[in-house]
matplotlib code that plots the C-alpha trace (Angstrom):
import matplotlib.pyplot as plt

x = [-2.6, -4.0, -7.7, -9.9, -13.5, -14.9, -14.1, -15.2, -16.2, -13.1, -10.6, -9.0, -10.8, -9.9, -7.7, -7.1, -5.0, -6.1, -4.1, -3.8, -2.0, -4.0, -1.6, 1.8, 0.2, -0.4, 3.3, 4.5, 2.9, 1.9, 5.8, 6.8, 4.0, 2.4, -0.9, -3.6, -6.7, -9.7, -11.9, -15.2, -17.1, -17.2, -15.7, -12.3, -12.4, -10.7, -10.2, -6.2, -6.1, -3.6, -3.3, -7.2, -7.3, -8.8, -6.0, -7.3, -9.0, -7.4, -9.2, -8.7, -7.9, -11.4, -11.7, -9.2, -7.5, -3.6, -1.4, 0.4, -1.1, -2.2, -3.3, -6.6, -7.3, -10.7, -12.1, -15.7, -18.5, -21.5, -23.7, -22.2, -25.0, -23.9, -20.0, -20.9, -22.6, -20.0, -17.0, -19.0, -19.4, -16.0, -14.1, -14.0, -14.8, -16.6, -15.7, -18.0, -21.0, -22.5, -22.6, -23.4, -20.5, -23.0, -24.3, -21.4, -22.1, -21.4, -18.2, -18.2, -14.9, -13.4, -10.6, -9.6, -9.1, -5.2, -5.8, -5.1, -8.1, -9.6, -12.4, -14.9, -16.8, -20.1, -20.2, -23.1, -21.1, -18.5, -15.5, -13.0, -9.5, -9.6, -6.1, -3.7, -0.8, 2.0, 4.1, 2.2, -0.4, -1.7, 0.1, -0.6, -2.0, -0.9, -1.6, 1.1, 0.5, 2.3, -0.4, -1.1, -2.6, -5.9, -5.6, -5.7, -8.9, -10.9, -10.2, -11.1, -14.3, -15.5, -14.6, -14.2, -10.4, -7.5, -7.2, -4.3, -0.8, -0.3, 2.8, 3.9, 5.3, 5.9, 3.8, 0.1, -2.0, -2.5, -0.4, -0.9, 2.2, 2.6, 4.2, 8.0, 9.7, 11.8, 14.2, 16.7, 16.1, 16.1, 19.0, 21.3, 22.7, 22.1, 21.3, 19.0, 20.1, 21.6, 20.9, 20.0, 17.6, 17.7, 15.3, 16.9, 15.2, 11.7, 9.3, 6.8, 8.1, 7.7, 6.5, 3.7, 1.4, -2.1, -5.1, -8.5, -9.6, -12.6, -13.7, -14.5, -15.3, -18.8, -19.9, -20.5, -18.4, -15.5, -11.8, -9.0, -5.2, -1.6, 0.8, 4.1, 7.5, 7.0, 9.5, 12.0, 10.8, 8.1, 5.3, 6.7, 6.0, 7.3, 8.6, 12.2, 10.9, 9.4, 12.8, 13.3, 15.9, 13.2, 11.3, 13.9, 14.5, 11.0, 11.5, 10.3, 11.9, 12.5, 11.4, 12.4, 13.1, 10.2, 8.2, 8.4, 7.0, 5.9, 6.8, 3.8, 4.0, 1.8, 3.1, 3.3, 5.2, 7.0, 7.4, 8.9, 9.1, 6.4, 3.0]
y = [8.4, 9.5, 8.3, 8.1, 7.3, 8.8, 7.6, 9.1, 7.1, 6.0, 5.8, 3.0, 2.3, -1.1, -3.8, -7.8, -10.6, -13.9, -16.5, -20.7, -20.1, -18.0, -19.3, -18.3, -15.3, -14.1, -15.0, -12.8, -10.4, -9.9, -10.2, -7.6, -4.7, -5.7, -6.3, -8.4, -10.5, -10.8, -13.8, -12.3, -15.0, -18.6, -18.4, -18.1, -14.1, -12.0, -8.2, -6.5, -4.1, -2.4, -0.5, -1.8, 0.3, -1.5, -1.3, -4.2, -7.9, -11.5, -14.2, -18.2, -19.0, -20.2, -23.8, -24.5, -21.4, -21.8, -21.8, -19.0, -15.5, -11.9, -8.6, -6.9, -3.5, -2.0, 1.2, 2.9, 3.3, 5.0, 2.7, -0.4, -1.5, 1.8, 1.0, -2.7, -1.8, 1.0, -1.4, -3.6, -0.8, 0.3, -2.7, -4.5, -7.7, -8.2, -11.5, -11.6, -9.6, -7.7, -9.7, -9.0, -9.0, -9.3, -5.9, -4.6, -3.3, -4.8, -6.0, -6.7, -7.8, -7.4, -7.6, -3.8, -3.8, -3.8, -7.2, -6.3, -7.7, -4.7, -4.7, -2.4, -1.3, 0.0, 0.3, 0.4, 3.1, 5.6, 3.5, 1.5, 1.8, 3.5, 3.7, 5.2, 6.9, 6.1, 2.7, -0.1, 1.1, 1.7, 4.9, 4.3, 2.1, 2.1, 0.3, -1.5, -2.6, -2.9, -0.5, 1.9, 4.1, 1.2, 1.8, 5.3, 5.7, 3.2, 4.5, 7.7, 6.7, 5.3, 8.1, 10.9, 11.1, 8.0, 6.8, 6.2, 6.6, 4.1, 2.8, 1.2, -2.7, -5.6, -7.2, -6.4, -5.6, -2.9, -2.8, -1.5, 0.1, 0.6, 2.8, 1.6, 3.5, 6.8, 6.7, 7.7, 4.7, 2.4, -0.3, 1.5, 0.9, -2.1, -2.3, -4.1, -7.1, -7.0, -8.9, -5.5, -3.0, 1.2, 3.9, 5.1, 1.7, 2.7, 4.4, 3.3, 0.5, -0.2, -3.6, -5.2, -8.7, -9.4, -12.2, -11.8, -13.0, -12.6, -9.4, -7.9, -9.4, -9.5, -9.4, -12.4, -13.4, -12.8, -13.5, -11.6, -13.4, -11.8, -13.6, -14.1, -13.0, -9.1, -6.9, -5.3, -2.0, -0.3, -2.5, -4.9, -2.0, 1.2, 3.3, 1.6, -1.5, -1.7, -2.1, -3.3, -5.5, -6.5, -8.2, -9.5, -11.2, -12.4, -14.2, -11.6, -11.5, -7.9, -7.3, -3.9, -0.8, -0.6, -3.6, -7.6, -10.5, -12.1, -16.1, -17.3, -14.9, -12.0, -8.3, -5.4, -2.7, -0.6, 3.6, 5.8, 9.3, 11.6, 10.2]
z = [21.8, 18.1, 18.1, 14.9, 15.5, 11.7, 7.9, 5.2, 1.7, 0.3, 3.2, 4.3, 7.3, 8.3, 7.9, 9.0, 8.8, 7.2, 7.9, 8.1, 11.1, 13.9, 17.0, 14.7, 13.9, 17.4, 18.5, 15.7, 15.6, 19.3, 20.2, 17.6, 18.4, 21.8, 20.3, 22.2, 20.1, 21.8, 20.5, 18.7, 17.1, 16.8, 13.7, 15.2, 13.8, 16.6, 16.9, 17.7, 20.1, 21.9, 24.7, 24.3, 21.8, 18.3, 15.6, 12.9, 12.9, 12.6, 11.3, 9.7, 6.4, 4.4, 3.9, 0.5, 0.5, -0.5, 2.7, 3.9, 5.2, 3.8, 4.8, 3.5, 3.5, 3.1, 2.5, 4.1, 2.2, 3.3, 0.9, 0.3, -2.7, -5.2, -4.5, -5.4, -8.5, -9.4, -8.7, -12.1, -14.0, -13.7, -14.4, -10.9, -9.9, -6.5, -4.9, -2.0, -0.6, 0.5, 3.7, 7.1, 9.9, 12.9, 14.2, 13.5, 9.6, 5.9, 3.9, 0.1, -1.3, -4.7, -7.0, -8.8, -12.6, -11.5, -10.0, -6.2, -3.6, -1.8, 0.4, 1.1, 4.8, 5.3, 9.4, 11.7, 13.3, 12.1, 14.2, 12.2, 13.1, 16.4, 17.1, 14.6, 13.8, 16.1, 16.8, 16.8, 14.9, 11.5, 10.1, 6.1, 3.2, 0.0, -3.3, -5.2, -8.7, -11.9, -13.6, -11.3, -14.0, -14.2, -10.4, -10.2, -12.9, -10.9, -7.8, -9.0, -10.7, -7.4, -4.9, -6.9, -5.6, -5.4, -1.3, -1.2, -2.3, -5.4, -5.9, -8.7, -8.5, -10.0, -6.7, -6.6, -3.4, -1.1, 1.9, 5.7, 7.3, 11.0, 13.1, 14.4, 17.2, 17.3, 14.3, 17.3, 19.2, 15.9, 14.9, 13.3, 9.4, 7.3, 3.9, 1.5, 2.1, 5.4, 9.0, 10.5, 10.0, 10.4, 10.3, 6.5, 5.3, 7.3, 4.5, 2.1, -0.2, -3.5, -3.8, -2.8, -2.1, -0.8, -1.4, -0.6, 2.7, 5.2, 6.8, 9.9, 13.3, 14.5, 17.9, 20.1, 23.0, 24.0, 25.3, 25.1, 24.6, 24.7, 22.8, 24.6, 23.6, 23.3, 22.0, 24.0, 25.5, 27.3, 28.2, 25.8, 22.7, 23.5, 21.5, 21.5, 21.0, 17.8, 15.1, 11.4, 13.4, 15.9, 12.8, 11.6, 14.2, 15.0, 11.5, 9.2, 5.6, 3.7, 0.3, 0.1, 1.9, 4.5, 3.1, 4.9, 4.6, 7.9, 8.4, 6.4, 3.4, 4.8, 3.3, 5.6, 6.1, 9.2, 8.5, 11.3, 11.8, 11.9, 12.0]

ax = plt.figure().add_subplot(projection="3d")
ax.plot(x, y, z, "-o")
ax.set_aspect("equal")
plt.show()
């Protein structure tokens, strides 16, 4: 079980799923990875974890906000007032913050000179992501934008180095990609724009989508839900369980090879292999 419990400034240390639709949300993707969302804050913001493991956040749709879903990804910053200043200087626009999330640390939010939403973590403690790197779980984020080279020099300007793999696309966000099961144990064929999927069409895609949402939970109290209708395998998410065909299924909708759309919109992807 691949544990992370330290980030340094520019990795993608976190990531959440905004949504109109929390109880849709849950069935989806609780059926497809096995994840469980424990309640955090009154605010209807809840943490994912499995195996009680923390993997990301899910959180309500702000009052007004278009409906459908997205994923944000945001990256640790040791000082969250400099990375808000240099995002200005360097041809961002922040969107929100910095604003507290509870005891937990800070999130500022803001829009890349590429145009995709990113957000941006300064934690009370190291922990983001604790759980990473195998199915399930967050194994990659990547940037998808249709002028990557605007990415990459802002990115660059910020942390001295680019986070991520960009990729470029005629969609614009960054994307988180979790882990699927053994490329033996996968669905087998199936092209682009087939019914089924296979472990060929599980990598990083090339195409993209993401809005700004809210950030991370804060504390408060607690309960803890598992949605129903896991995926077949271990536990409900072993390592056969998790498939391209699996999402499908669940009502997912491909884009490209190893990127989907979940029912309301949300863009994610599913890589397998070696973590």
């Amino acid at each position: 079980m691949p544990r992370r419990t330290a980030y340094g400034p520019g990795t993608p240390c976190w990531v959440d799923h905004i949504t109109v639709d929390l109880t849709g949300a849950k069935q989806f993707y609780g059926g497809l990875f096995g994840w469980e969302f424990t309640r955090e804050n009154d605010r209807g913001y809840h943490l994912i974890t499995l195996r009680g493991e923390i993997i990301g956040g899910l959180g309500p749709s702000p009052m007004g906000m278009t409906p459908g879903s997205s994923w944000n990804v945001y990256l640790a910053s040791k000082d969250l007032d400099h990375t808000r200043t240099e995002v200005g200087r360097l041809g961002g626009r922040v969107v929100m913050g910095p604003v507290p999330a509870g005891e937990d640390g800070r999130l500022c939010l803001a829009v890349d000179p590429s145009g995709a939403a990113v957000g941006f973590w300064e934690g009370g403690r190291d922990e983001g992501v604790v759980l990473v790197d195998e199915p399930g779980a967050l194994c990659a984020c990547e940037l998808h934008t249709a002028r990557p080279d605007s990415a990459e020099e802002f990115y660059r300007g910020l942390y001295g180095d680019v986070p991520a793999v960009i990729r470029s696309s005629s969609r614009t966000g960054w994307v988180p990609f979790f882990g699927i099961g053994d490329a033996e144990n996968t669905e087998s064929s199936g092209g682009s724009g087939s019914d089924e999927g296979s472990a060929a069409e599980v990598s990083t895609g090339n195409a993209g989508d993401g809005e700004t949402g809210q950030g991370t939970g804060n504390s408060g109290s607690t309960t803890t839900e598992t949605a129903s209708g896991n995926a077949e395998g271990s536990g409900g998410t072993g390592i056969t369980g998790i498939t391209v065909a699996a999402a499908l299924a669940a009502g997912a909708r491909r884009l490209d090879s190893g990127l989907f759309a979940d029912p309301l919109g949300g863009v994610f992807g599913l890589t397998g292999g070696n973590y």
